[in-house]
N, C-alpha and C positions, 0 to 999 in steps of 0.2 A: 589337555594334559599330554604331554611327551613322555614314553616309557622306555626305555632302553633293555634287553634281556640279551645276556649272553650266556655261553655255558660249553665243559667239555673242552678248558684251558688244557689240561693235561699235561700239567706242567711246561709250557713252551712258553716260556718266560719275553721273549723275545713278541711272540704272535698276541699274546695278552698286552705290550706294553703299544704295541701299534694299535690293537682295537680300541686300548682304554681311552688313547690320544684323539681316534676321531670320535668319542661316545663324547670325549668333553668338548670337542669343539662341536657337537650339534646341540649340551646342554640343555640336556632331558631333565626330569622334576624328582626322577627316579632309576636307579639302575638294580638288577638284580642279578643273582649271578645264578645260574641253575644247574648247579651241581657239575661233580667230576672236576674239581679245580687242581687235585694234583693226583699223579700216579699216572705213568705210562708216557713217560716223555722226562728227560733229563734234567727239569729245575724247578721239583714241589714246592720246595721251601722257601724258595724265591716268590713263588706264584702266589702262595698262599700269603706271606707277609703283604706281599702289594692288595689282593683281597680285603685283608683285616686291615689294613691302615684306611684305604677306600674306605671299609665299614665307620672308623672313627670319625674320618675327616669330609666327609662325603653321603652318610647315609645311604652306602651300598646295603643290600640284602643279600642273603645266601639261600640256597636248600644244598640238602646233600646227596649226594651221587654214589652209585653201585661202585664206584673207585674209590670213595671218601671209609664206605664200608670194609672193602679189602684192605686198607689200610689199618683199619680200627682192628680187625682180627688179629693183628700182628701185637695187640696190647695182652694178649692173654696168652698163659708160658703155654699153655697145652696148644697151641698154632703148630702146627707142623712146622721145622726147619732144616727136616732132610728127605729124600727119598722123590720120588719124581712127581708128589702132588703138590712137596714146596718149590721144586724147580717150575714147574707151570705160574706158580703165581711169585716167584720171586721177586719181582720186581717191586708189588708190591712191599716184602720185606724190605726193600733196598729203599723205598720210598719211606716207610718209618723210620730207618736209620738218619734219612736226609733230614728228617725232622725232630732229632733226637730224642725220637719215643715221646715227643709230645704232640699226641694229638686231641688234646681238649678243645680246640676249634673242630675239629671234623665231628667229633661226637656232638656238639652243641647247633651245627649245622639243624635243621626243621626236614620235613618231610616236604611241606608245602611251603610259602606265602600268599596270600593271599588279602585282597583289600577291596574294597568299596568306592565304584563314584559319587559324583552329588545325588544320580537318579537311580541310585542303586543297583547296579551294574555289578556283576563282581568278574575281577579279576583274578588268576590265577597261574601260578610257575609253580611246577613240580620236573622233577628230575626226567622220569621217562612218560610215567602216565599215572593215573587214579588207581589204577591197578599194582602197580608194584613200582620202583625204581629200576627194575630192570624191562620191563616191557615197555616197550617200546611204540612211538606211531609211526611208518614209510610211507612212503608215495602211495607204493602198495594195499598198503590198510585199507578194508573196505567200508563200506558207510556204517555196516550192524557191529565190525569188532569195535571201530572207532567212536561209534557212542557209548558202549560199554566201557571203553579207557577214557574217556570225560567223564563220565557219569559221576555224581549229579552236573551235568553241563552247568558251566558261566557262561556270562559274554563271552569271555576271551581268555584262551588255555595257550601256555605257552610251556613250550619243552624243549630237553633237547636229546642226550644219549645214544639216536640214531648216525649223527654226524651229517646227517643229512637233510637241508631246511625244505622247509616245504610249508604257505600258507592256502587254506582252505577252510572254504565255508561248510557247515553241517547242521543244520536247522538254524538255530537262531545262533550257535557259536561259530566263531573264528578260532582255528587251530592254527597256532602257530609253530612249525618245529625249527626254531634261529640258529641249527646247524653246528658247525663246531668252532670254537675262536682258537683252537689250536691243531687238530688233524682232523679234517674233515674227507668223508670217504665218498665221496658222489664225482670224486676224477678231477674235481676241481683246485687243485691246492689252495686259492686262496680261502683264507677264514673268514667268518662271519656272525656276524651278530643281528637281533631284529630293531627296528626302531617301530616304535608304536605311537601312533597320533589318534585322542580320543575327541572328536570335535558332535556335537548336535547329533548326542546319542547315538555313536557308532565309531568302532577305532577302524584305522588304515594302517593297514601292517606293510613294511618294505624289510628286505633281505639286503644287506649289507654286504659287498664281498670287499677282501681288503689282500694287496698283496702285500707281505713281508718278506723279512732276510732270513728266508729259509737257510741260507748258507749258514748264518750264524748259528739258526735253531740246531744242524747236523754239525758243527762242531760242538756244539752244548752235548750233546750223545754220546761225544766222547771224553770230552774236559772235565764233565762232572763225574765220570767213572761208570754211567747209565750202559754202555755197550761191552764194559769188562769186568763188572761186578753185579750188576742185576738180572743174572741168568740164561739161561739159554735162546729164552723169547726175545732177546731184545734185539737181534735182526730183523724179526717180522716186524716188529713195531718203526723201527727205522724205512724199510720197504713201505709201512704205511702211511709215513710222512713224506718218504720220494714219490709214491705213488699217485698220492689220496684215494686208496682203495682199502677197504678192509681187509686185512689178512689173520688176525688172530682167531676171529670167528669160522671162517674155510679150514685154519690147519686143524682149530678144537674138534670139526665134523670129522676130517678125517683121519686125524694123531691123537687125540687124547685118550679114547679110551686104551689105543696099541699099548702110548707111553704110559697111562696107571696099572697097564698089566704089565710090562716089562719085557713085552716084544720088542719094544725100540727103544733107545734116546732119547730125550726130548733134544737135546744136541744135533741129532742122529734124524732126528722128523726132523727139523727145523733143514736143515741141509737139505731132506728130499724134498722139502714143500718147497722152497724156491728156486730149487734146480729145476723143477716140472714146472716151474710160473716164467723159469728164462724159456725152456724149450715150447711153451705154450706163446710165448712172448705176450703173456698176459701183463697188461700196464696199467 
């Protein structure tokens, strides 16, 4: 069996149609997509249509992603849409407008997928971990957190949300984390997806890098309105596709709570956090 899993498109319309091109020319049995398919990156609506057509035409799978969520909050009037906890998550708003207030595909999204070989094996794709959609697995992880974010172990767990791939064995499972097919933060720009081969009771996992027309992706950030109408964050998030480094999670440790007391900007952080990343000449 040939398994294909990618995830954490992040709306980069362009980086999803290059991954999709080489998944069909290896002509896996199955693909799945594991979560974060739009929000944080300038063509949801784009990403998510090619998602659900794949599902029609193709028997793609889904789960849903901590991005899929922030989008769904924006379906209920009591969402915040002013003051600087909606400017933080803005974009997210900008993302439901792109999809005009229709997100019955994100809510319909699963938690898991999951399935069965011949010798009963189970398989599994969940967004971060067992644990929540937002916890995450890293290089990092050590062996005791990392069995408690499988738990109940399968054969084979596959994730993604960290942006950063990474396969490893842990008792009798394979962890697989297939990175990001749209901004990936481990310094590498290109994206990536896992392919999985299941042969004489045991899969073989390979990481997938793929360069694309990032050029295209950073005019998408501005042609779709993503850098002048989706908030104050959307510099950092731009910096995270020039970069491949994470930057929203470093400015939240050190601006978020300033900007929800109304010490600063979120304008006004956003400016100091990457004027200290040029002087750091952090890349």
């Amino acid at each position: 069996m040939k398994l294909a899993v990618l995830a954490d498109i992040h709306g980069n319309y362009v980086a999803l149609q290059t991954v999709a091109a080489h998944i069909e020319a290896w002509q896996p049995d199955l693909v799945i997509v594991g979560g974060d398919v739009v929000n944080r990156g300038p063509r949801p609506r784009e990403c998510l249509q090619f998602v659900l057509e794949k599902q029609q035409s193709a028997g793609w799978l889904t789960v849903r992603g901590n991005h899929e969520d922030y989008v769904i909050v924006y379906d209920h009037p009591e969402a915040p849409r002013t003051g600087p906890l909606f400017e933080i998550y803005q974009n997210a708003y900008w993302t439901y407008h792109e999809l005009d207030g229709d997100i019955s595909a994100l809510k319909a999204m699963p938690f898991q997928q999951n399935f069965f070989t011949l010798d009963k094996n189970e398989v599994r794709v969940v967004h971060a971990s067992m644990r929540s959609i937002r916890d995450g697995i890293f290089p990092r992880t050590n062996d005791e957190e990392l069995r408690q974010k499988i738990a109940p172990p399968p054969k084979l767990l596959c994730v993604g949300h960290t942006h950063w791939p990474l396969i490893r064995q842990i008792d009798r499972t394979i962890v697989v984390n297939v990175g990001s097919a749209g901004l990936p933060f481990d310094g590498d720009p290109r994206v990536s997806y896992a392919q999985l081969i299941y042969q004489d009771g045991d899969w073989q996992a390979k990481i997938i890098r793929l360069d694309y027309d990032r050029t295209q992706t950073e005019r998408d950030f501005f042609e779709s309105g993503f850098m002048s109408e989706s908030g104050p964050l959307a510099p950092l998030i731009m910096n995270e596709l020039q970069t491949a480094r994470p930057r929203l999670f470093r400015w939240t440790v050190e601006y978020e709570e300033l900007v929800l007391a109304g010490e600063i900007t979120a304008k006004e952080s956003v400016q100091r956090f990457l004027a200290d990343l040029s002087k750091r000449n952090d890349n």
